[in-house]
C-alpha positions in Angstrom: 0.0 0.0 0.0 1.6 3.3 -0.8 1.6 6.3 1.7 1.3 9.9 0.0 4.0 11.6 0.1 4.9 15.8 -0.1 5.9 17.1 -3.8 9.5 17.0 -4.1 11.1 20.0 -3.6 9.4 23.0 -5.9 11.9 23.8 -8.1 9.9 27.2 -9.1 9.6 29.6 -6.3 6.2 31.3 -6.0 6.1 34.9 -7.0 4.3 36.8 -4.5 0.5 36.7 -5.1 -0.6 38.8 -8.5 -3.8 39.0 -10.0 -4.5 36.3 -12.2 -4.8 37.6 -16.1 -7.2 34.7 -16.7 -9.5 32.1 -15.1 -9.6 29.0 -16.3 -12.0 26.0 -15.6 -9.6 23.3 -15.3 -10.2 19.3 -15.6 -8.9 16.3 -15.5 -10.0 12.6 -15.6 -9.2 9.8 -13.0 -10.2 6.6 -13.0 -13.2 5.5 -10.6 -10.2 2.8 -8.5 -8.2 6.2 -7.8 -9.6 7.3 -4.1 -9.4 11.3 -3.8 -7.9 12.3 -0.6 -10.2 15.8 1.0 -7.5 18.4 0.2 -10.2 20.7 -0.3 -12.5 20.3 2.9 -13.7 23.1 4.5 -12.2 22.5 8.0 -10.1 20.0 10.2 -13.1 18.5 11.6 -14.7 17.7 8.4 -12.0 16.6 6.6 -10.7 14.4 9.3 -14.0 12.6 9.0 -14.2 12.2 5.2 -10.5 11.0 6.1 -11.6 8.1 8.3 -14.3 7.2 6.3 -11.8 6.5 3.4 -9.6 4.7 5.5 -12.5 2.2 6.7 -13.7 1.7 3.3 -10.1 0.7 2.0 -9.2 -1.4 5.2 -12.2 -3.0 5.6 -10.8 -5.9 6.4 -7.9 -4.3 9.1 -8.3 -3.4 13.0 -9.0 -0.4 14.5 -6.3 0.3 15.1 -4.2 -0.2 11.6 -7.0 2.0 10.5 -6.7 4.7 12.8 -2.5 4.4 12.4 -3.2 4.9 8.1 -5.4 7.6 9.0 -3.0 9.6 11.3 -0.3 8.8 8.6 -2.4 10.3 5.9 -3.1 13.1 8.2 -0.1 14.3 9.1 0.8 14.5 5.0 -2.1 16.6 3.8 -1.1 19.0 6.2 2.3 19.7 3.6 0.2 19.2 0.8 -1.5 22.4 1.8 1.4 24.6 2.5 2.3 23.0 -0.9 -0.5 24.6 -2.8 -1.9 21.0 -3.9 -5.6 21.3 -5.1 -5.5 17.4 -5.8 -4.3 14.2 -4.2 -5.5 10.7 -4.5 -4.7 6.7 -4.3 -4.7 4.4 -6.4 -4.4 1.0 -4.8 -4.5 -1.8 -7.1 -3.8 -5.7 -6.7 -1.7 -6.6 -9.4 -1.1 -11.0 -10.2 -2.6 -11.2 -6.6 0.0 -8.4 -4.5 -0.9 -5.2 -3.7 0.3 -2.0 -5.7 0.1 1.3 -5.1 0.9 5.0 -6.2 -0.3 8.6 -5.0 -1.1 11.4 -7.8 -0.7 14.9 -6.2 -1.7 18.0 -8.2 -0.5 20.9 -7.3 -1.1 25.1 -8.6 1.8 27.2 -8.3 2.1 31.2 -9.4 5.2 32.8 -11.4 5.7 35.8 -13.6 6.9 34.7 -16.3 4.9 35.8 -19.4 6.3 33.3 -21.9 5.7 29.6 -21.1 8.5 28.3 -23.2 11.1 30.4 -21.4 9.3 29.3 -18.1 9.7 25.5 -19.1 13.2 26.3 -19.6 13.6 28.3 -16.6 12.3 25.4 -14.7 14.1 22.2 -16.0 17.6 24.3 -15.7 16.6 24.7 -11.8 15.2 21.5 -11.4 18.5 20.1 -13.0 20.7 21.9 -10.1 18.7 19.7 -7.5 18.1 16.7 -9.1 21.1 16.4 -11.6 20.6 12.8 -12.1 17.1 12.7 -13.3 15.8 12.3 -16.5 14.4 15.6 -18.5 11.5 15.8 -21.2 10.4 18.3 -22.8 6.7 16.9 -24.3 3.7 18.0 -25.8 0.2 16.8 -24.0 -2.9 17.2 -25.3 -3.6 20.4 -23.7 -0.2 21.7 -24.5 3.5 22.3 -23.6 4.8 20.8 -20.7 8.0 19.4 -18.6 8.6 16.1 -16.8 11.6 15.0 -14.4 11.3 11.2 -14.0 13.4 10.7 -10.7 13.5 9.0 -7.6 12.5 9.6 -4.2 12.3 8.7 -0.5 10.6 9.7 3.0 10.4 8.1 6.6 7.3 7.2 7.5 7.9 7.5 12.0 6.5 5.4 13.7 4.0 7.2 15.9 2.2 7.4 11.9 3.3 4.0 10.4 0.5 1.2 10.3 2.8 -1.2 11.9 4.1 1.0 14.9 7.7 1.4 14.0 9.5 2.9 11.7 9.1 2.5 7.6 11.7 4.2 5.1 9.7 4.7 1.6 12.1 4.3 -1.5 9.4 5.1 -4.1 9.9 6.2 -8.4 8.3 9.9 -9.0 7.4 11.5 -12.0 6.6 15.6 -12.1 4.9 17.3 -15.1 5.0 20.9 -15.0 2.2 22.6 -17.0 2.1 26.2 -17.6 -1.7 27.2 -17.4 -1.9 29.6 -20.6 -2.3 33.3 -20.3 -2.7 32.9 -16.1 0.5 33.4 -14.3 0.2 29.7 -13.2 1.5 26.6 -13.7 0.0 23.1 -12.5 2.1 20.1 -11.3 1.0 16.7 -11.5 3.3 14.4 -9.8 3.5 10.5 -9.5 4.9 8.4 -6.6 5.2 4.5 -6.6 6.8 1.9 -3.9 5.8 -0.3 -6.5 9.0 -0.8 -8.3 7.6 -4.2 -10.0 4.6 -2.8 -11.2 6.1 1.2 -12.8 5.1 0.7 -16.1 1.5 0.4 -15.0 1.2 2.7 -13.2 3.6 5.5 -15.4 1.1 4.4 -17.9 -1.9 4.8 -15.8 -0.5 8.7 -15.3 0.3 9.0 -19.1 -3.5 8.4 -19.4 -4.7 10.8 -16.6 -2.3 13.5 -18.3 -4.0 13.4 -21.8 -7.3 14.3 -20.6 -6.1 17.7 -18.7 -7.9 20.3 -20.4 -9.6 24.0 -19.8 -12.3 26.0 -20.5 -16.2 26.3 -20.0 -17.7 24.0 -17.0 -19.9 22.6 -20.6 -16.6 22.1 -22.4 -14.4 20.2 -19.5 -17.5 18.0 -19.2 -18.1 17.2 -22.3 -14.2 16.0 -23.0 -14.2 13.9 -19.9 -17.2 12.1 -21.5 -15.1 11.9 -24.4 -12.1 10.7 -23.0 -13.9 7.7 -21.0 -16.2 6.4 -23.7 -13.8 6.0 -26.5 -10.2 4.7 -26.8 -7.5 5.9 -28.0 -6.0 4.8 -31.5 -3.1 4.9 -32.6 -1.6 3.1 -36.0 0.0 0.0 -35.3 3.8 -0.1 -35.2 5.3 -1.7 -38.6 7.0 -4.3 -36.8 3.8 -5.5 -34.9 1.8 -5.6 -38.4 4.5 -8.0 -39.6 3.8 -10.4 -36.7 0.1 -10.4 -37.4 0.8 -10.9 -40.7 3.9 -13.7 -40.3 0.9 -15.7 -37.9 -1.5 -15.2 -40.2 0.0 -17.0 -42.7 0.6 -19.9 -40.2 -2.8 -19.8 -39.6 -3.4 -20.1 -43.3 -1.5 -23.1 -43.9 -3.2 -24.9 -41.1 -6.8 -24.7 -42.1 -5.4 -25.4 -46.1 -9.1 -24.6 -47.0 -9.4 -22.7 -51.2 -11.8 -20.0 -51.5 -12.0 -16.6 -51.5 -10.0 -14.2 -49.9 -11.3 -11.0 -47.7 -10.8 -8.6 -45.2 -7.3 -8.2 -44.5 -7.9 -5.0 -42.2 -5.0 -4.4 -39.1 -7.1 -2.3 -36.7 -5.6 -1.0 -33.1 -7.4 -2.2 -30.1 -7.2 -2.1 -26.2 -6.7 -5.5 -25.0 -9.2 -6.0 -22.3 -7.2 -6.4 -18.6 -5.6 -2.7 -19.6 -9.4 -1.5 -20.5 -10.7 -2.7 -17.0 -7.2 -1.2 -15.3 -8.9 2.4 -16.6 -6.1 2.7 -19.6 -7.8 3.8 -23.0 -5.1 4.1 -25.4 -4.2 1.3 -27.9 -2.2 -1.3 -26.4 -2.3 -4.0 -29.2 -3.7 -4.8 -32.9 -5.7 -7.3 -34.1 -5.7 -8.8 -38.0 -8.9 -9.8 -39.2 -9.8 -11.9 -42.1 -12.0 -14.6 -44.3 -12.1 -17.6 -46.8 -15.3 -17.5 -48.4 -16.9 -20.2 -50.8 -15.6 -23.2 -48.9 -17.2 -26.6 -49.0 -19.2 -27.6 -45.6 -16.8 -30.7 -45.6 -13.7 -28.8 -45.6 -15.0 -26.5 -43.3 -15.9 -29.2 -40.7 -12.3 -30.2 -40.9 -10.7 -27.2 -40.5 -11.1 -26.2 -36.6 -9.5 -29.7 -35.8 -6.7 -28.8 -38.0 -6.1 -25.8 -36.4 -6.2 -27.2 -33.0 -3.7 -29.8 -33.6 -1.2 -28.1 -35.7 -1.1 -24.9 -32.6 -1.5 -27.5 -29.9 1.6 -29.3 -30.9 3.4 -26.3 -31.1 2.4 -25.5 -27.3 -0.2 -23.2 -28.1 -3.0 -23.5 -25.3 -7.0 -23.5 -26.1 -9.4 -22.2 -23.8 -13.4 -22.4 -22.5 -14.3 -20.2 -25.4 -13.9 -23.4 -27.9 -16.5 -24.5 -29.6 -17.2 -26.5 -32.7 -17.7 -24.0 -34.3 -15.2 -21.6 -32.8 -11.9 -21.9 -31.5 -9.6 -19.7 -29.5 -5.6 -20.4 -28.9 -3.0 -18.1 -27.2 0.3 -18.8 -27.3 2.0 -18.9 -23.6 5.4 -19.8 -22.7 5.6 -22.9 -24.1 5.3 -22.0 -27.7 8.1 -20.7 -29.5 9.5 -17.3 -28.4 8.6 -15.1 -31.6 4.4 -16.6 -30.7 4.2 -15.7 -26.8 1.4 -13.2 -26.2 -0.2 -14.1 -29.6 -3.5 -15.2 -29.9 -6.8 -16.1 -32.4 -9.9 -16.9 -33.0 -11.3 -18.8 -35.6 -15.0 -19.9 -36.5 -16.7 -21.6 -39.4 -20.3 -20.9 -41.0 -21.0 -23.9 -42.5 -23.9 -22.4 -44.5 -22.2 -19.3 -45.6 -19.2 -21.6 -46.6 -17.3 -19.1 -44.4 -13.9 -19.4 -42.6 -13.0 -16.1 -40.3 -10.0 -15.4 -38.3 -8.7 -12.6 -36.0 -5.0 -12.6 -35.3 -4.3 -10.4 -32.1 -1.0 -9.3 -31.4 0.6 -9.1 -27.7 -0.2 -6.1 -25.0 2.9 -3.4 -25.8 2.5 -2.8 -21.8 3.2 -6.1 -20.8 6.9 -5.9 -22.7 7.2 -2.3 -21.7 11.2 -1.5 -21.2 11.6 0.4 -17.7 12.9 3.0 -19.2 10.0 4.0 -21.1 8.8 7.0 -20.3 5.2 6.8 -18.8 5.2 3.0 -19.0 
């Protein structure tokens, strides 16, 4: 479980308070398993309690007392997070091939006086770069516009009058910070990402990646409007050439398995997210998926050709599942099939009275071969 922590140390300094030269309606989209911490209650009383209620509901299954330790813990952090100008913090716990995983996304709205936001990006990484000289710099371009990010590392001690366990706990965790200059304001937001979870960075780097593309200003009407947006429909992308090639390569296997004549359609390569990334709350394309058909086939040769299929894979240690029927088939290939198959998969079904053979190659999840040193995941 991962403890929020205070921003690193702002590498901007504050200018003192000026009027702002616009308002904007900012927004941003988080996914429903990311629990908002109450940065923004009215007073101490009220947010303690909307505190403890969020510590019951996540430790449901703890003591009193673990609760009430988590709850002093979180406590004594959102007290920073104010002097720190955050307007946003939240968890997001997850349980990842049965462990538990967790990161803490803090937003936080800074003032400065510079009037050009390149200059101020600049400004900022070259100060960020006397503090942190051994993280990594990007200058990238999110939906809603210029920004910078320092991917880095960092580390608190949780004491242990505040630690869950009663003694003392010393956090390594991975951080990424994106500074966003708000346009035409005088401010600049700063969306930063902390993980313990040094197994599971990718997912949740990519998990921020996500949350970052659907920052956006404007109209109360307009921010709602994209959020809708953003949650209903995916994000495509065109399939990397090499990844076509794979469908393609397994395609033709598939081909010479089911050795059925006919004609030939669809062909299509089409980007997809693969389903355990769509219920994780990621949207953008993670894998592709080749579809095809013979048409014009014979029922006979069509009756044979699912058992050919499932024979020729199965010796090659491809894997069917409950999805197989007689008239469709599905096969993934795990670690026992050859190395250039793992992560593939298909289906294939027959239509014995449209004389139909269709198949859909799928290619592997890019962001479950994610290199670490990708940069959100």
């Amino acid at each position: 479980m991962s403890y929020p922590s205070a921003p690193a140390e702002e590498a901007v300094t504050a200018a003192p308070p000026a009027p702002r030269r616009t308002r904007l309606n900012i927004g941003w989209v988080m996914p429903p398993f990311v629990r908002e911490l109450p940065v923004d209650a009215p007073d101490y009383e009220t947010g303690a309690e909307q505190l403890y209620t969020l510590v019951t509901d996540l430790m449901a299954g703890r003591s009193d007392e673990e609760r009430f330790r988590f709850a002093l813990a979180l406590g004594s952090q959102m007290d920073l997070m104010l002097e720190a100008n955050v307007i946003y913090a939240g968890l997001c716990l997850l349980e990842v091939e049965g462990r538990p995983s967790g990161s803490t996304i803090i937003v936080s709205q800074i003032e400065h006086e510079s009037d050009d936001d390149e200059e101020l990006l600049r400004t900022t990484q070259q100060t960020l770069e006397r503090t942190h000289p051994d993280d990594a710099y990007q200058r990238v371009e999110l939906p809603c516009g210029p920004a910078l990010s320092r991917i880095g590392a960092s580390g608190f001690i949780i004491s242990a009058q505040w630690s869950p366990t009663g003694q003392e706990v010393a956090v390594q965790q991975s951080q990424i910070q994106v500074y966003i200059p708000l346009p035409g304001t005088g401010e600049m937001l700063i969306f930063a990402l902390d993980s313990p979870s040094s197994e599971d960075w990718e997912l949740h780097s990519e998990l921020f990646a996500e949350i970052l593309k659907t920052i956006d200003w404007g109209t109360d009407q307009e921010v709602e409007d994209y959020r809708a947006m953003r949650q209903s429909a995916p994000t495509t992308v065109e399939p990397a050439d090499g990844v076509k090639q794979e469908l393609y390569w397994h395609s033709s296997r598939l081909m010479d398995a089911v050795a059925l004549h006919g004609s030939m359609g669809g062909g299509e390569i089409t980007s997809l997210t693969c389903a355990p990334c769509w219920a994780k709350g990621l949207r953008s394309a993670c894998s592709a998926r080749h579809g095809w058909y013979i048409g014009n086939v014979t029922s006979d040769d069509l009756m044979r050709a699912l058992p050919r299929v499932v024979e020729s894979f199965a010796s090659q240690g491809w894997r069917t599942d409950g999805e197989s029927t007689g008239e469709r088939v599905r096969l993934w290939a795990g670690d026992e099939a050859p190395e250039r198959s793992v992560g593939h998969a298909f289906t294939a079904s027959v239509d014995t009275g449209a004389g139909t053979f269709t198949a859909e190659v799928t290619a592997p999840c890019i962001r479950a071969s994610a290199t670490t040193d990708s940069l959100f995941g």
